[in-house]
Structures are given as structure tokens and as C-alpha cells.
N, C-alpha and C positions, 0 to 999 in steps of 0.2 A: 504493500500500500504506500511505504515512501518511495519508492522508485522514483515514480512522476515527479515529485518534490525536488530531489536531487539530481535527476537527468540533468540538467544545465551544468551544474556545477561538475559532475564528471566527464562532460562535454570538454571543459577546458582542459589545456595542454599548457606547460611552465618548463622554464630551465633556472636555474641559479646557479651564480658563479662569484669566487672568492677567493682575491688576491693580497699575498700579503708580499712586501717585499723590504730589504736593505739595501741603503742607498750611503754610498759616498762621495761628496762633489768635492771640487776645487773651484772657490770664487775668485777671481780680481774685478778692481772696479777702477776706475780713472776718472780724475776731472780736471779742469786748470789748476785747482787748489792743493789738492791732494791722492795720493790714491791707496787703494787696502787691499788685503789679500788675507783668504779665510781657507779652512778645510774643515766640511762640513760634515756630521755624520747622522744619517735621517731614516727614520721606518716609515714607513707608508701600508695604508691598506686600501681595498674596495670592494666592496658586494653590488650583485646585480641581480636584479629578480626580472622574467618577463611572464605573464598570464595570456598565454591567446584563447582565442573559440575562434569559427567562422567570421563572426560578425563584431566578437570586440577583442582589442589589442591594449593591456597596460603593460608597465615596467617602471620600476626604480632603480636610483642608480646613486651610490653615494660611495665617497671616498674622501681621504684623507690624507695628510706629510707633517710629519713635525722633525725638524731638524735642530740637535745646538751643534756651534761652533767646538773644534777641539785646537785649532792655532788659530790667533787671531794675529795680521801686524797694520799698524795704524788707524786702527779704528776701535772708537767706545764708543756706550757699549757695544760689545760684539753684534749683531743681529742676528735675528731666531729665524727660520725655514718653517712658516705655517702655510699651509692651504686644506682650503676642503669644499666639497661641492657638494650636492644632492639637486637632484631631478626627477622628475615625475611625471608620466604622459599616457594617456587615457585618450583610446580613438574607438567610438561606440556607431557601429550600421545603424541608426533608428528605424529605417525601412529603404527598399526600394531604391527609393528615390532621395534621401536624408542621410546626413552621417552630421556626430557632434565629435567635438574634440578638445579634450583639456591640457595642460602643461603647468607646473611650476617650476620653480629654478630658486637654487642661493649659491653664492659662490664668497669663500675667504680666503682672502691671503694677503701677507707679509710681502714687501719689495721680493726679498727669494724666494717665494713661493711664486709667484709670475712667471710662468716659462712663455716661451714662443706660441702656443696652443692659443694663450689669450691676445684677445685683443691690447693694441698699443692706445687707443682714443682714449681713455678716461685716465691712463698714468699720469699724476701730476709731475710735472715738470720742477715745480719750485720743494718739495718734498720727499725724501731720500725714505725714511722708514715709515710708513702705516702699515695700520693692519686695516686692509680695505674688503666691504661687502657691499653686496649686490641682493636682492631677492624682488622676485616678479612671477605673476601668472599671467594666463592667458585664455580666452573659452574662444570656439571656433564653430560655426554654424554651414554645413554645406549644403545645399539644392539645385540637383538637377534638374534643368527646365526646358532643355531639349535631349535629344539622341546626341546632340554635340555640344551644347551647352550647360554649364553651370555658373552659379552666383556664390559666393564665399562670403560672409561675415564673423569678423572678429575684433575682439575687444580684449585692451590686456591693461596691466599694470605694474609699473618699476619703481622700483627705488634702491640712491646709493648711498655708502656713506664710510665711517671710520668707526673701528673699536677702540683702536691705539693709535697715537702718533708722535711724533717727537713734538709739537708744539700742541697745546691744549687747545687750542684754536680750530685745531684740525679735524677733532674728534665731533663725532655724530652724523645725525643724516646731512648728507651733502645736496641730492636733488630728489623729486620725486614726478614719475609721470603718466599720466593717463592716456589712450592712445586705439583709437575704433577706425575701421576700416572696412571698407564694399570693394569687392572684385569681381568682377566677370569675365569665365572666359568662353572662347570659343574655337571649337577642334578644326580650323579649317583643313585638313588636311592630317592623315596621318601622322606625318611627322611635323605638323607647324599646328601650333596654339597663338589664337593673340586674345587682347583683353586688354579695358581699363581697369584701372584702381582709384578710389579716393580715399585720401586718409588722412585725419583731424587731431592733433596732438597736444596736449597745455603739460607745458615742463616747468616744474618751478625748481629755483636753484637757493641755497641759502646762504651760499660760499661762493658766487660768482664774482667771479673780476671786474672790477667797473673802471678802474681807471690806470694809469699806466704806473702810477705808486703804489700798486700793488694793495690798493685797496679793496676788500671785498666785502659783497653784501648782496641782500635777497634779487632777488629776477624772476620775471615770466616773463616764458613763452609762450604764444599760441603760432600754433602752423599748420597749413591745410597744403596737404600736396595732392596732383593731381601726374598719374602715371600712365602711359600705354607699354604693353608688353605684349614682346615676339619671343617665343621657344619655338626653335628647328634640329629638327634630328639630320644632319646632314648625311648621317649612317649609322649602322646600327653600334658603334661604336663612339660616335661624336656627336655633343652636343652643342648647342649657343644660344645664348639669349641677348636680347638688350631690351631695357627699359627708358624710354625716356618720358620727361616731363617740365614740371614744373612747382616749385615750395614758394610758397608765399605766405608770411608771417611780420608780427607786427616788430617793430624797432627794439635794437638794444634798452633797458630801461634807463639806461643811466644818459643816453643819446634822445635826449625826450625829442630834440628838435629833427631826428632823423626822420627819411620816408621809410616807409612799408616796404621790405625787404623784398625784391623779389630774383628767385633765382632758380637757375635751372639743375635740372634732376637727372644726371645719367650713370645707368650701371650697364656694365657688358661684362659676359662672361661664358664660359668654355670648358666641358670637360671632355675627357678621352679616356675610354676606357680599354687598353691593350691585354695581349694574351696574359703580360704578368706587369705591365705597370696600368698605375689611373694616375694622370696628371688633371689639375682642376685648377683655373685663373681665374682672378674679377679683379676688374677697376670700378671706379665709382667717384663723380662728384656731385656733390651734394650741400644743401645749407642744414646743417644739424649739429647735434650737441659735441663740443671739441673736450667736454671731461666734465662731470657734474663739481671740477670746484672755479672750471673756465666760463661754459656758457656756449654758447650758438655762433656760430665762427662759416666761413667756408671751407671743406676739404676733398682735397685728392685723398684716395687709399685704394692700395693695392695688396693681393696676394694672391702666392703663388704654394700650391701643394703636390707634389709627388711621390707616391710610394708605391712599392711593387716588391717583385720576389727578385733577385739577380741572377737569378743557375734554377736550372732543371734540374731533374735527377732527384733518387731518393735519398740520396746524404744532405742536400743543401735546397733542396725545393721550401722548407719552412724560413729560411733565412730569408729576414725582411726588413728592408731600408728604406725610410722617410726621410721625407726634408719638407721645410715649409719656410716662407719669406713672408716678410707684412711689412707695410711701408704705409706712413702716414703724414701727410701734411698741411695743415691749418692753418688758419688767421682770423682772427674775432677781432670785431670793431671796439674800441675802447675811450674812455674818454683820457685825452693827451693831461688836460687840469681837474681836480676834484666841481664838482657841479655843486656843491653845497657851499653857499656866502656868493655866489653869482647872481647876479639883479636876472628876474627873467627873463630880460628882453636882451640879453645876454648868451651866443650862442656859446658852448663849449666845444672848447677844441677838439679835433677827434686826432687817436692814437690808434696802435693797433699791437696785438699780440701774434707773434708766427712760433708755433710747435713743430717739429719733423719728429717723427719715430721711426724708428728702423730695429727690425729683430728677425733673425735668420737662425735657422737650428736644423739637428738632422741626427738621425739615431741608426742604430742597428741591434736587432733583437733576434737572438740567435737562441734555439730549443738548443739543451743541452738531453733532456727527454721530456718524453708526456708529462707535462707538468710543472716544469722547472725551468726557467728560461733565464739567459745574461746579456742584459741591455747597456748599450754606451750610446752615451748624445751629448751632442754640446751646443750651448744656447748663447747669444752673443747677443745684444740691447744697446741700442744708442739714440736716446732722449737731450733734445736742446730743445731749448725758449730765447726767442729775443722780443724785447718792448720795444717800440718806437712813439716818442720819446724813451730812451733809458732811462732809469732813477738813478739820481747821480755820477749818471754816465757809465752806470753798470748792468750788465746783462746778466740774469742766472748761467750760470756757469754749465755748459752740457755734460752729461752721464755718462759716459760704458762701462759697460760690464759683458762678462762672459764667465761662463759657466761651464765645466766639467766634469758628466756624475757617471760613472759606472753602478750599478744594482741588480740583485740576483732576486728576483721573481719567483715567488713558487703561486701555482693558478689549480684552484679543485672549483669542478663543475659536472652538474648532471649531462651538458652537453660537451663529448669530448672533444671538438671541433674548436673548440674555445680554450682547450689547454695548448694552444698552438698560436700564432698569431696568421691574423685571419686573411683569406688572398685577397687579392687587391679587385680581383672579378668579382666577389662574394659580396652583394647587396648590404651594407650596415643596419639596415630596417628590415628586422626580424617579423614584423607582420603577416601574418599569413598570407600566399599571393593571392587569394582569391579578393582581399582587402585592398592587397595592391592595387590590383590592376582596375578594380574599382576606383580606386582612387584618383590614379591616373587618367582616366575621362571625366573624370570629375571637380578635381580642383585646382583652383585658380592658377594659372602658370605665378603670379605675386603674391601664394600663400603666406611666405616666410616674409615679405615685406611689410609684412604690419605688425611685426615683432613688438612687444612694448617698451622696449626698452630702447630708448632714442641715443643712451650712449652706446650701444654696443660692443659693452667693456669687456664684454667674458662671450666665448663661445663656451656653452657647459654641455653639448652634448656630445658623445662620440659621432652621433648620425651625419658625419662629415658627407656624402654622398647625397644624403636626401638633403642637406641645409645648401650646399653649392649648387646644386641643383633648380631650386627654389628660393636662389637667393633673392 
């Protein structure tokens, strides 16, 4: 008699998996002023859970690093190696014709916790040690309304901020934002989708930069952009999109006398997937957030990802190398004199802030057996800020760093496929394909563009494939 009852629930199918590992780095850092040089020694963990059925797909995914220093030279105090993430995602068929979909995300870490994986847009430039957070969801609505069309709705929410930092000034929420969006697309073709998108955004900031003395203080944004987008399969192995548009939003706060910001929206981007490599590229510029303690700026960014197996054969077919680039560059309008004790018929002078980031890395993860694996990668970072006007004829002084960790991985999972690292052919979204391929006639070629989080400081999930894809 309970049968009926419980049919659903043994309907579902799951895998869990669980990594613990040690880790040892070698840091150096450099600046005009000084530089330091650390060796670090760190544990790390992560679990992953996934739930499928036919019609619904969840997974959790959380992990961890804590590192302290064991030599330190030129630097107090030493600094700690924290990071840690958790993510969540629920994708439910409601019928037919409907599917819903959730997401949450948090993300922590310390300056050495930041590896290449994350984004460069929200590292402050003017501050060496935080311990910086992130946490945001997201709900997503789909409806198909022809045999080639569907409409996309989604609405999310972010916020960033500090735990710790070397000035107390620094510590607490930094911005927060709200952020809805309509997409439509349509299958013209096999292999080409196009569609518009609109998407409506209010970022407040509490730490924004307003002037070029490095004074800072509260901000809103409001910005409405307006997108059309092309996905073409040029083969079954190559893909490409571009986005183009338009952001319009109201003035810097501290620029009361400025017009209405208007500027244009472009992203392109490319992936290939080879017998044993995928390589994946996007540029993008764009008017949006340059770091929740900077503010709304304009930026170039680029990245570039490849990884693949390098040898056939069954002694070295598991052996797998990545590499990954990100480049970013900005400039936020600022004011050149403080706006405050100026008559209002007084315009203020305008200044401007320019950020570059650059971070490049690249690993090799070699099974020593089922289970056990020894990873070496090295991560390189180079952060500058200049004002125009300087304060006092000084500019922040720019960052490098690089990073050196070798770590011995041990991985147990009910799916042994996963005590391996995974081929570069192998789809990162475990969804059932009958989910997939639904999904793929179905949603918006600019699902992932209404992400809520307008800094786009952390990419937190592995689904590197489906999020390039959908960029």
C-alpha cells in the first residue's frame, strides 16, 4: 500500500563525491615599495551531492582551504590562505511546456585564497589583505511558446562585502543588488538561435569612490540594458555567439551635474570542443560594476580557457592540463575636487579612476591510481590603479604576485568516473539528457546574462561548459 507513496522518491538516481587534499604553495608578491615571500602549508576539502529523476535535476557543492604560513620574509603579519564556497541548483520540468529553476551561491576568501578560477572585477586595488564575501540567488521561469520559440524570466539577488580587513573601514557589506530580466529566443535554424533580452538593475554601493582623494561613500545605480543575441553552431564541434546592445543608466552620484550615461553592450565569444582538448574565449565591453568598493566604470574583459588530455594510451590518457587567462580593464568617472562646501551653481570637476587586472594560471593533474591524484599549478596576479588627478601626486602602487602549490588529492565517490579527472569531451552538467536536450530548444541563448550579480566577482561553479556557453 506504500508503494504509490514512495515511487517518486525511488525514481530518483544520486552520486556523491568527496575530496580531501594537502597542499603546499610558494608565494612572492612585489610592489614599488616592497616585496615578500611566504611558504605556505594548507588542507583543503569538498563534497558534492547530485539528485536527478527524468524531470528534476538538484546538486550541492561546497568546499573549503585554510592555509598558515611556515616562513615568512618581509611581511607582518604573515597572511592566512582562507577560501570557501557553497552552491546550490534546482532545475524542476513543471510540464510540457514549463520548467523552473533555482540557484544560490556564497563565496570566501582571503587575498591567497583568490586563485585565477575567480574573477579579477571586484579585487580592490587600494587593499592588500580582506577576507572578502559574496552570497546571491537567483529563480528562473521558462515557457515555451512555439515548436521554436521560448521566453525566459529571471530575477536574482547579490551582495558583497568584508569579514576582515587590514583597515576597519573596510569591513562589512560593501554593495548590494537587485536585478530581473525577459529573454526571448528563437530557433531559427538548427544550428543559429537569436533573441532579445531586457534587463533592469539598482546596485547600491556603501564604499564607493567618489572622488579622486580617495574619498568614499554611499551610490546608486539604476541601469536598464537592452541586448540582441546570435548563437551558431558552425559545426558540431564549434561554437559562437555575440551579443550586442545597449546600458543606459543614471549618472555617477557624486557627478550630480552629469548626463545619463549611455553606452554600448558587446560580448562575443567561442568555444571548440576537440577529440581531447575544449578551448573557450569571451571579450566583452560593457558599463557595469568595476568592484563593489569602486562603482560603475566602463570595461574591457577578456578570457581565455583550455584544457584537454595531452597523450593517448592507457598509461597517460587520464593526465590533464588546464590553463586559463582573464584580463580586465576599467575606468569610473570621478569627481577631480570633493562636491561638498561647493555653491550649487558650481560645477565639479570631473577625474577618473583606470584599474587593469591580469591573472594567468595553468595546472597538471596526474592519477597516480583510482582515487589518488598529484596536482601542480601556478597562478600569477597583477592588479594596478591610477587617479587622474593623483592625491598628492601619488598613485596606488600596483600588485604581483604568483603562486606555486603542488597537492596530493585523495577523491571517494559512488560515481567512479569522478575519481579521475574528467575528459575535456564529457558535458560538466550532469542533468539527465533527456532534461538537456529539452532545455536546449528551450532556453534563452542570454540565460546566464541576467546573473544577479553585477560585479561578477567569483565564478562559483564548476559548470564551466554550460556558463561559457551561455554567457
Amino acid at each position: 500500500m506504500l508503494f504509490p507513496f514512495f515511487a517518486p522518491v525511488l525514481a530518483w538516481e544520486g552520486d556523491a563525491t568527496a575530496q580531501v587534499a594537502v597542499e603546499a604553495s610558494a608565494v612572492t608578491g612585489v610592489s614599488s615599495t616592497n616585496g615578500y615571500a611566504l611558504a605556505l602549508a594548507a588542507a583543503s576539502a569538498r563534497s558534492q551531492l547530485s539528485m536527478r529523476s527524468p524531470r528534476t535535476y538538484f546538486t550541492f557543492d561546497a568546499s573549503g582551504r585554510y592555509g598558515q604560513a611556515l616562513a615568512v620574509t618581509q611581511t607582518a603579519p604573515p597572511p592566512t590562505d582562507i577560501s570557501g564556497s557553497l552552491a546550490t541548483r534546482g532545475d524542476f520540468v513543471t510540464s510540457p511546456r514549463t520548467a523552473l529553476s533555482f540557484s544560490a551561491d556564497g563565496f570566501l576568501a582571503s587575498r591567497l585564497g583568490l586563485r585565477v578560477d575567480n574573477d579579477l572585477a571586484a579585487r580592490d586595488p587600494f587593499l592588500r589583505n580582506r577576507l572578502v564575501y559574496t552570497v546571491g540567488g537567483r529563480m528562473g521561469f521558462t515557457a515555451v511558446t512555439s515548436p521554436r520559440g521560448a521566453v525566459r524570466l529571471e530575477g536574482g539577488y547579490a551582495q558583497a562585502g568584508a569579514l576582515a580587513a587590514d583597515s576597519p573601514d573596510a569591513v562589512g557589506l560593501d554593495s548590494h543588488a537587485v536585478q530581473g530580466s525577459a529573454a526571448y529566443t528563437y530557433e531559427l535554424t538548427p544550428s543559429d538561435r537569436f533573441g532579445p533580452l531586457v534587463r533592469l538593475s539598482f546596485t547600491h554601493f556603501e564604499h564607493a569612490l567618489l572622488d579622486t582623494n580617495l574619498r568614499r561613500g554611499p551610490a546608486d545605480v539604476t541601469a536598464a540594458t537592452a541586448l540582441a543575441a546570435y548563437n551558431h553552431g558552425f559545426t558540431a564541434r564549434l561554437e559562437g555567439l555575440a551579443n550586442l546592445g545597449v546600458t543606459v543608466a543614471n549618472p555617477p552620484t557624486i557627478l550630480q551635474d552629469a548626463d545619463t550615461v549611455v553606452a554600448p553592450e558587446v560580448r562575443l565569444g567561442a568555444t571548440y570542443f576537440g577529440r581531447r582538448y575544449r578551448t573557450a574565449a569571451a571579450y566583452n565591453y560593457s558599463y557595469r560594476s568595476l568592484g563593489p568598493r569602486i562603482g560603475f566604470g566602463y570595461e574591457h574583459g577578456a578570457t581565455l580557457e583550455i584544457s584537454g588530455r595531452p597523450r593517448d594510451g592507457r598509461e597517460f590518457r587520464d593526465v590533464r592540463l588546464s590553463a586559463m587567462g582573464r584580463f580586465r580593464y576599467g575606468t569610473a568617472p570621478l569627481a577631480a575636487t570633493p562636491r561638498l562646501g561647493l555653491p550649487p551653481s558650481e560645477a565639479s570637476l570631473e577625474g577618473s579612476l583606470t584599474t587593469t587586472g591580469f591573472a594567468a594560471g595553468g595546472g597538471i593533474d596526474v592519477p597516480l591510481t583510482l582515487g589518488l591524484m598529484f596536482t601542480a599549478r601556478l597562478d600569477l596576479e597583477l592588479i594596478t590603479a591610477r587617479l587622474d588627478p593623483a592625491p598628492s601626486g601619488v598613485n596606488p602602487a600596483p600588485m604581483l604576485r604568483s603562486m606555486l602549490t603542488i597537492a596530493l588529492t585523495a577523491i571517494g565517490s559512488t560515481d567512479p568516473m569522478r575519481r579521475v579527472p574528467r575528459d575535456p569531451e564529457a558535458n560538466a552538467d550532469d542533468r539527465p539528457l533527456e532534461m538537456l536536450r529539452d532545455e536546449r530548444a528551450r532556453t534563452p541563448a542570454l540565460e546566464n546574462d541576467a546573473a544577479p550579480d553585477p560585479d561578477d566577482e567569483y565564478d562559483y561553479r564548476d559548470d564551466r561548459d554550460y556558463e561559457i556557453e551561455n554567457y
